[in-house]
Biotite code that builds the C-alpha atoms (Angstrom):
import biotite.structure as struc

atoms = struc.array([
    struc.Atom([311.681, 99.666, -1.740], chain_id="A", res_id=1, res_name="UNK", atom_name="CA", element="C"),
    struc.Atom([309.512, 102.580, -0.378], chain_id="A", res_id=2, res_name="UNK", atom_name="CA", element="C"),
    struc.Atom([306.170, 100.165, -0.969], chain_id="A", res_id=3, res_name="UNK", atom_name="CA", element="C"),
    struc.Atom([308.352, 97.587, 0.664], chain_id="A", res_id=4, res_name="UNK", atom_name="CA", element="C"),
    struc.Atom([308.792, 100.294, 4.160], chain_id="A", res_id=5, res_name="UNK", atom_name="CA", element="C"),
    struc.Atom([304.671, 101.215, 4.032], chain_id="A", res_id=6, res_name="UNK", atom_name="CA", element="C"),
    struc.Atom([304.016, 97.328, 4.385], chain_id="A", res_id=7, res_name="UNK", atom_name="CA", element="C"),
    struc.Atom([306.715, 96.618, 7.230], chain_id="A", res_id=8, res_name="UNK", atom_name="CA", element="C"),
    struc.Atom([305.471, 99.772, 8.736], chain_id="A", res_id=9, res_name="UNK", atom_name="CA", element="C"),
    struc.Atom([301.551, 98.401, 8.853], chain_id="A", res_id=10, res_name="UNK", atom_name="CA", element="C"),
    struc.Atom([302.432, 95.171, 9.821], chain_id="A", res_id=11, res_name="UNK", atom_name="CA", element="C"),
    struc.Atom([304.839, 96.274, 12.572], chain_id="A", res_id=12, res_name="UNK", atom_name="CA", element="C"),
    struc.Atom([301.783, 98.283, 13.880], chain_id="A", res_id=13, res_name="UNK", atom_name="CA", element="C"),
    struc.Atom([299.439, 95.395, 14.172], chain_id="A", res_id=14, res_name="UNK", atom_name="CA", element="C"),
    struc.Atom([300.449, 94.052, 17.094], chain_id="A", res_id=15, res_name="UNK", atom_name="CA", element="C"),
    struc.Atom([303.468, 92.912, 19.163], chain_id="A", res_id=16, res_name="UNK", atom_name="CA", element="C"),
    struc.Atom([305.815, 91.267, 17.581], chain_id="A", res_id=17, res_name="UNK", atom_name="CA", element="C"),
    struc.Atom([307.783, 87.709, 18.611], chain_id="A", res_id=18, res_name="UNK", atom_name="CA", element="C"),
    struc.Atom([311.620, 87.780, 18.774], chain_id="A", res_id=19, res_name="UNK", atom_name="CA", element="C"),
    struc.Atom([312.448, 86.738, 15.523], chain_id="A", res_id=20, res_name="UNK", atom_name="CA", element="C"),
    struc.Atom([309.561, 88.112, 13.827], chain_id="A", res_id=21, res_name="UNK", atom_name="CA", element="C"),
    struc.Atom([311.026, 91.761, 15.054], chain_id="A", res_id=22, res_name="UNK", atom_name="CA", element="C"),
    struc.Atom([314.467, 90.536, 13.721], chain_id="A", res_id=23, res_name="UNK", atom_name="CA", element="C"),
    struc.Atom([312.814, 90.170, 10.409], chain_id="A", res_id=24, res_name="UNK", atom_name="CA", element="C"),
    struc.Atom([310.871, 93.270, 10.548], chain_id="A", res_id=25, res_name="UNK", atom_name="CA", element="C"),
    struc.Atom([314.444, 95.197, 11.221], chain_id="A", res_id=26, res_name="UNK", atom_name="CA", element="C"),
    struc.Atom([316.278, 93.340, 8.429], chain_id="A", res_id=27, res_name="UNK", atom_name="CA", element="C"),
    struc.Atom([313.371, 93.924, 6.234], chain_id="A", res_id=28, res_name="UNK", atom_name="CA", element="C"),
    struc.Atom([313.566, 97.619, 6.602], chain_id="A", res_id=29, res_name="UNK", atom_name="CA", element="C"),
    struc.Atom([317.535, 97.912, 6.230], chain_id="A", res_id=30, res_name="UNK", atom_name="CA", element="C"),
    struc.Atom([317.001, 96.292, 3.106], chain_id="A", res_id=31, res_name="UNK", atom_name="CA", element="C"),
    struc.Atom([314.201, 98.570, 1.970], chain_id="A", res_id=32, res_name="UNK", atom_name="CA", element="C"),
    struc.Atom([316.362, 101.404, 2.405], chain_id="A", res_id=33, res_name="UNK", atom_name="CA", element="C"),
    struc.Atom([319.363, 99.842, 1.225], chain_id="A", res_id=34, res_name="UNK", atom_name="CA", element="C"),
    struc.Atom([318.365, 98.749, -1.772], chain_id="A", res_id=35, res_name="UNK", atom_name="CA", element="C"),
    struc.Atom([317.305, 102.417, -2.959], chain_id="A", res_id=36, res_name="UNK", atom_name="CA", element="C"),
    struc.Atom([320.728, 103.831, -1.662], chain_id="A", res_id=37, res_name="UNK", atom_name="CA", element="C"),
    struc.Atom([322.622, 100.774, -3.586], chain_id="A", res_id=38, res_name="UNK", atom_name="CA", element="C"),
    struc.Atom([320.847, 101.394, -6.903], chain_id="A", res_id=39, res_name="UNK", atom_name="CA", element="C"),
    struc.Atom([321.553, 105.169, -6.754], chain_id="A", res_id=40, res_name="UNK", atom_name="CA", element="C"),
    struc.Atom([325.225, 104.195, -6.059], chain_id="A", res_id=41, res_name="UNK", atom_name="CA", element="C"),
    struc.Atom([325.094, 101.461, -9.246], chain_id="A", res_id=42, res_name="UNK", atom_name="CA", element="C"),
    struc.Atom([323.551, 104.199, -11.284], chain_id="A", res_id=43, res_name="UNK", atom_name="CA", element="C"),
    struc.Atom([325.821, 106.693, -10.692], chain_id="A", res_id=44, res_name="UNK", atom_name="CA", element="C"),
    struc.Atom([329.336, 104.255, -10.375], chain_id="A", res_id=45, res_name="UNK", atom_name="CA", element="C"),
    struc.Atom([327.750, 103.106, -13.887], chain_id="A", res_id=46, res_name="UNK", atom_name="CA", element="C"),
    struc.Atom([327.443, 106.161, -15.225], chain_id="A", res_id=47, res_name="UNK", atom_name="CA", element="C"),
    struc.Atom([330.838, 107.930, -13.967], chain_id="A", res_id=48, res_name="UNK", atom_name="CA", element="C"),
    struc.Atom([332.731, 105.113, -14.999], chain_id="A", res_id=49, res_name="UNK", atom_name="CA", element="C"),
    struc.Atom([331.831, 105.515, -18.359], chain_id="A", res_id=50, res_name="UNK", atom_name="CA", element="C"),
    struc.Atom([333.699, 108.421, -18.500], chain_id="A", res_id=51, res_name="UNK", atom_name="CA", element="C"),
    struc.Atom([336.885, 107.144, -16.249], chain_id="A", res_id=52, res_name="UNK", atom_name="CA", element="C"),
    struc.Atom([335.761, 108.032, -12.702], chain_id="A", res_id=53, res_name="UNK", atom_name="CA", element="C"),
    struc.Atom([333.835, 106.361, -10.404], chain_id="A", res_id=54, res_name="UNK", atom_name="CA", element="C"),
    struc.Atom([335.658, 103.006, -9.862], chain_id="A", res_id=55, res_name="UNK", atom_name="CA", element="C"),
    struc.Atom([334.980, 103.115, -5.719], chain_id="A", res_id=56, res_name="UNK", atom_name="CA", element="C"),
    struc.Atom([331.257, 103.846, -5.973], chain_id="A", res_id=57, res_name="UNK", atom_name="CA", element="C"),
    struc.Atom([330.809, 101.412, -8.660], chain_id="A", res_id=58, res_name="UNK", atom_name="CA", element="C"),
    struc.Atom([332.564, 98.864, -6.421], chain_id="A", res_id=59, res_name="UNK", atom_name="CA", element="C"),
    struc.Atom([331.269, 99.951, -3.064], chain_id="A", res_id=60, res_name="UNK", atom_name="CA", element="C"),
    struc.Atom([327.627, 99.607, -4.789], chain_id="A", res_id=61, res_name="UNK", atom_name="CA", element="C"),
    struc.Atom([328.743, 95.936, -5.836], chain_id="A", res_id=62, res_name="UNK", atom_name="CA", element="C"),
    struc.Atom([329.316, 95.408, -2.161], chain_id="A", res_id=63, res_name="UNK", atom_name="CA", element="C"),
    struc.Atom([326.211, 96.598, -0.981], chain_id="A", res_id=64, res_name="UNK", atom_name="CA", element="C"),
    struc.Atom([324.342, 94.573, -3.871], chain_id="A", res_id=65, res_name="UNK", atom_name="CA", element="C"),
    struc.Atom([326.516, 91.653, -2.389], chain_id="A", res_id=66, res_name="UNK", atom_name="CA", element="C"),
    struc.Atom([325.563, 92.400, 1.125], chain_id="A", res_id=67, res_name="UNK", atom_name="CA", element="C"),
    struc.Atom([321.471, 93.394, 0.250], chain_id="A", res_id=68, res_name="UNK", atom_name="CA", element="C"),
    struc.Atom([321.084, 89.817, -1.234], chain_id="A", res_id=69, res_name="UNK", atom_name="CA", element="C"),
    struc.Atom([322.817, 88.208, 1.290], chain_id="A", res_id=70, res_name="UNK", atom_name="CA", element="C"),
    struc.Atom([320.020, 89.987, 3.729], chain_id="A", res_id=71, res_name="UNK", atom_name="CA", element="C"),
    struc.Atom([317.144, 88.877, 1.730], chain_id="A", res_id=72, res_name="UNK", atom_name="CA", element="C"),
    struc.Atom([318.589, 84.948, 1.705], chain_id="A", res_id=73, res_name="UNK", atom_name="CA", element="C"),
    struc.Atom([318.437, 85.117, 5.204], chain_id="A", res_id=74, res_name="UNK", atom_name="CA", element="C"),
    struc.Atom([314.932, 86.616, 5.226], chain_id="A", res_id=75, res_name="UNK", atom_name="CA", element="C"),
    struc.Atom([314.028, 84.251, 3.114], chain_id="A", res_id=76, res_name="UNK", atom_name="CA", element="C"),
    struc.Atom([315.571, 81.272, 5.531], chain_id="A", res_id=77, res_name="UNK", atom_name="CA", element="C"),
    struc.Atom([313.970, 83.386, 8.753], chain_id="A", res_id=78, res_name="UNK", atom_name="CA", element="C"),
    struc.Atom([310.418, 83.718, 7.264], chain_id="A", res_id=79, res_name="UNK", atom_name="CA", element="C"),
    struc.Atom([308.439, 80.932, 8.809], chain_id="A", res_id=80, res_name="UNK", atom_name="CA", element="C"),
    struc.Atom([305.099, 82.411, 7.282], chain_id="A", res_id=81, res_name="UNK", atom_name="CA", element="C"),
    struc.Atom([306.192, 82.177, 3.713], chain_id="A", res_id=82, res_name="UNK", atom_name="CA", element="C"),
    struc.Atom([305.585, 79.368, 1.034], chain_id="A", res_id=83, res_name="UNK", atom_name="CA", element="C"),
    struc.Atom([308.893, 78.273, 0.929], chain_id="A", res_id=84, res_name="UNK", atom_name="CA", element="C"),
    struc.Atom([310.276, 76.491, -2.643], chain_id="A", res_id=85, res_name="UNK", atom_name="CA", element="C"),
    struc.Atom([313.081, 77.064, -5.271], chain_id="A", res_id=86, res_name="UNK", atom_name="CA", element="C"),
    struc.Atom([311.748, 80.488, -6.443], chain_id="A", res_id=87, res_name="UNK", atom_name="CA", element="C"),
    struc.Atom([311.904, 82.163, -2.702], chain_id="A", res_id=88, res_name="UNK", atom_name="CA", element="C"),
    struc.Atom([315.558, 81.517, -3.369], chain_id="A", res_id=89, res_name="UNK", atom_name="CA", element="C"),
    struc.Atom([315.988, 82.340, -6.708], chain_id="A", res_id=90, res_name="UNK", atom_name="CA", element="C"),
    struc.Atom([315.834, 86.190, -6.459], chain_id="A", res_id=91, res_name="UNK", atom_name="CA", element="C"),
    struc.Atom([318.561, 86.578, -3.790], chain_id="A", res_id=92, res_name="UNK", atom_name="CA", element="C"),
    struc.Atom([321.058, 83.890, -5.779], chain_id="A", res_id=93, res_name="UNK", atom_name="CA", element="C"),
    struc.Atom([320.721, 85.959, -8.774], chain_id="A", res_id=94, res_name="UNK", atom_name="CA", element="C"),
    struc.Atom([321.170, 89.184, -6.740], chain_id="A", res_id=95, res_name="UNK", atom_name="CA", element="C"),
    struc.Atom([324.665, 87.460, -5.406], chain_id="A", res_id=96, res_name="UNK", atom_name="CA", element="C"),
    struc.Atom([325.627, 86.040, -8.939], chain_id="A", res_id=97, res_name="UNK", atom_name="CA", element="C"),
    struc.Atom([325.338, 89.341, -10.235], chain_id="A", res_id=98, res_name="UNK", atom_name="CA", element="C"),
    struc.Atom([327.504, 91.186, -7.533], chain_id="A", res_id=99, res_name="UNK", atom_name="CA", element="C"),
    struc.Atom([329.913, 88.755, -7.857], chain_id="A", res_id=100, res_name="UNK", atom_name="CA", element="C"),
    struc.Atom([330.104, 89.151, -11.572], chain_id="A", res_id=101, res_name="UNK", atom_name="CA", element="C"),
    struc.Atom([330.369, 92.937, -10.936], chain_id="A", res_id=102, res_name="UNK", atom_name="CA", element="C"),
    struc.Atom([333.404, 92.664, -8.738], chain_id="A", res_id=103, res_name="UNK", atom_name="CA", element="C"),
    struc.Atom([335.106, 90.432, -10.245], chain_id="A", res_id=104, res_name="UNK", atom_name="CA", element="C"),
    struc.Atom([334.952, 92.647, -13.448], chain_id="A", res_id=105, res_name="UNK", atom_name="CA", element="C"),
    struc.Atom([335.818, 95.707, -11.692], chain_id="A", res_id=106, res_name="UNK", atom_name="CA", element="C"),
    struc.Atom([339.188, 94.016, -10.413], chain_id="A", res_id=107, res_name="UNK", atom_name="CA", element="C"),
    struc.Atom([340.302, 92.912, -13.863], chain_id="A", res_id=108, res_name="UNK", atom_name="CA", element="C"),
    struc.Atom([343.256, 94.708, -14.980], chain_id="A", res_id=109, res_name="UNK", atom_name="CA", element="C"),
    struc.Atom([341.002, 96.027, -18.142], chain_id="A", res_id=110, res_name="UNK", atom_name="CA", element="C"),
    struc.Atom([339.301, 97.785, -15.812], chain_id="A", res_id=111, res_name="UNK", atom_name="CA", element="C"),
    struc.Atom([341.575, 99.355, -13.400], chain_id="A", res_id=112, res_name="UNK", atom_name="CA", element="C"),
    struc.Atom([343.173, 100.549, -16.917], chain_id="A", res_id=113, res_name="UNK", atom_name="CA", element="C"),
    struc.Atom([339.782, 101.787, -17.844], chain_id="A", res_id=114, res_name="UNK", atom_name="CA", element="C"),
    struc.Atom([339.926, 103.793, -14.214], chain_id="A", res_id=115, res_name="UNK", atom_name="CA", element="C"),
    struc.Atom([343.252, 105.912, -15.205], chain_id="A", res_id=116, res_name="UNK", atom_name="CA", element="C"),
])
């Protein structure tokens, strides 16, 4: 993530930047910071659920997993400059496979009994 800001950062500073090129750069850098924020939250849901608290910051982390992959499709789709094959897509299907996975578990009724 924080490797991820330092290149945005140099490559904003090159030069100007075109219209959607600067709506990449933005998206790139809510994702950079997003993705540190929504692993914290994972980590921490994970770990407080575990001991029967922590059901909405486990789920709100799902969400922003959810909402952090659907960003980097639509990188992927806006980057002009980038190879583009199955792999470029591969990372941010995964990303959504897994959030969905993670919300649909946490709306079982195991788990809301787990949450009492």
């Amino acid at each position: 993530g924080f490797i991820s800001i330092a290149f945005v950062s140099m490559f904003q500073g090159l030069g100007s930047l075109s219209a959607n090129l600067g709506l990449l750069m933005t998206l790139t850098y809510v994702q950079a910071f997003g993705i540190f924020i929504a692993a914290v939250a994972l980590l921490v849901g994970g770990i407080m659920f575990l001991k029967g608290k922590g059901y909405p910051v486990l789920l709100y982390g799902a969400f922003a997993q959810a909402a952090l992959s659907l960003i980097d499709l639509t990188t992927s789709l806006m980057n002009k400059y980038a190879v583009q094959n199955g792999l470029t897509y591969l990372g941010p299907v995964i990303g959504l496979g897994m959030a969905g996975f993670t919300i649909y578990l946490l709306f079982t009724p195991v788990a809301k009994q787990w949450r009492k």
